[in-house]
Phi, psi and omega in degrees: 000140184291173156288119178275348197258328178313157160316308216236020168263337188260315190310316201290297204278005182273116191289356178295350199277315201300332204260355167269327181245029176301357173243036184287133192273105214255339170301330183296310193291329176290335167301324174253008129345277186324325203274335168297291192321307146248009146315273191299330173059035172315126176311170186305319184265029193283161169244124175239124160263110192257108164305114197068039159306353172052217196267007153104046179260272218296312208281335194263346169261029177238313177286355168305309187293344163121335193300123136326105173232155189221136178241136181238086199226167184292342183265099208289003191273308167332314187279323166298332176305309193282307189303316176317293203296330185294310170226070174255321182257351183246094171326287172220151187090022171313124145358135159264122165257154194216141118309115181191146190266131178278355175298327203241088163344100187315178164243087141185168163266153184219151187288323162219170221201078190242150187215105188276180186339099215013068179265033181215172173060036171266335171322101200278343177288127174271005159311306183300337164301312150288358127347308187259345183292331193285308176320307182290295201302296183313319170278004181299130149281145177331153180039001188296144220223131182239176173197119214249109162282097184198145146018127165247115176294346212261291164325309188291340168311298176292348174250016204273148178231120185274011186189114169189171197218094166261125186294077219223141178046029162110337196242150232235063177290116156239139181252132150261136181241144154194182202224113175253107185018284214226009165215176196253124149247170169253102159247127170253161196201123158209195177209121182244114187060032170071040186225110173269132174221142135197158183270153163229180173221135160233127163252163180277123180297082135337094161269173176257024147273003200251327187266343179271300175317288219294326172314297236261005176246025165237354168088060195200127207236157175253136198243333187205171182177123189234175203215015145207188200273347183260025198016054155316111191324159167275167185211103207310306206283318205246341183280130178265347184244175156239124171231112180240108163286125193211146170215000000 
């Protein structure tokens, strides 16, 4: 059973998290879908497994493309979101969706393995990073090909706005960013019906060399590496992403 006290156990499964990112670009994902996709060239009959799926826009574009999918996330409000939405666009061949700690391993294997916008590094145990990394390597099919979408600490530092205020769906979120040695936080604060809420988010500043240790004390090698969704070389200083191909 997870811990109720993580952060991202409440945040996630909350509809305000969604009504904070109702303006997620869903077209961008789709663009990079397409552009992974054929970066990798997966066979026809590959099976994917999307880690951290949220409410299923990626896992439901990979199946657009023809893929056996399966999306997996902790938030059980997410996953009826997703089962809905799945199956309103898919007559048949629908995303398979799960309630699942990406720390605990299905019992199958899958031909790729993607865990999409910064959906890792919440952890304050740093075990669990290696936890998941084990997870994905069991689920890993022989030759089998993974992929870590996530956050450039060096980028997101030079770009953090420590103070902002967003309007989204009727509710009014003010945000503080700030930066503590090894992690990023978010405290969000609103208010609904005269009802005061908030939240935080913390991810861990990854580097890639911290994710190059994190391979290798999981039997897990990094093979490629780009540094946006146009998958663009990286660049420590100007690159916003880490997209790391690791098998």
């Amino acid at each position: 059973m997870h811990n109720t006290n993580e952060w991202f156990t409440s945040w996630f499964d909350s509809p305000y998290y969604h009504s904070l990112y109702a303006h997620r670009d869903h077209r961008e994902a789709e663009n990079f879908i397409s552009r992974i996709l054929s970066t990798l060239q997966p066979a026809k009959d590959a099976t994917i497994l999307d880690v951290g799926c949220g409410r299923g826009r990626h896992a439901m574009e990979f199946q657009r493309h023809g893929y056996n999918v399966t999306g997996i996330d902790l938030s059980p409000e997410n996953i009826r979101y997703a089962k809905q939405q799945a199956a309103e666009k898919f007559e048949q061949n629908s995303p398979r969706f799960l309630v699942k700690d990406m720390r605990k391993p299905l019992d199958e294997q899958f031909s790729y393995i993607f865990n999409l916008f910064t959906s890792f590094g919440y952890f304050k145990d740093p075990k669990d990073n290696i936890r998941t990394l084990q997870a994905f390597r069991t689920q890993l099919a022989p030759n089998g090909v993974g992929v870590i979408d996530y956050l450039n600490p060096k980028w997101a530092i030079d770009n953090l706005k420590e103070n902002e205020q967003i309007e989204q769906e009727g509710i009014l979120f003010d945000i503080q960013r700030s930066v503590d040695k090894k992690w990023i936080f978010k405290d969000i604060r609103f208010k609904v019906n005269n009802q005061d809420y908030a939240f935080r988010e913390q991810v861990e500043l990854l580097e890639l060399s911290d994710f190059i240790s994190l391979f290798a004390k999981t039997d897990l090698q990094l093979v490629d590496f780009f540094g946006d969704y146009e998958l663009n070389s990286f660049n420590v200083k100007h690159s916003n992403r880490q997209i790391l191909i690791y098998q």
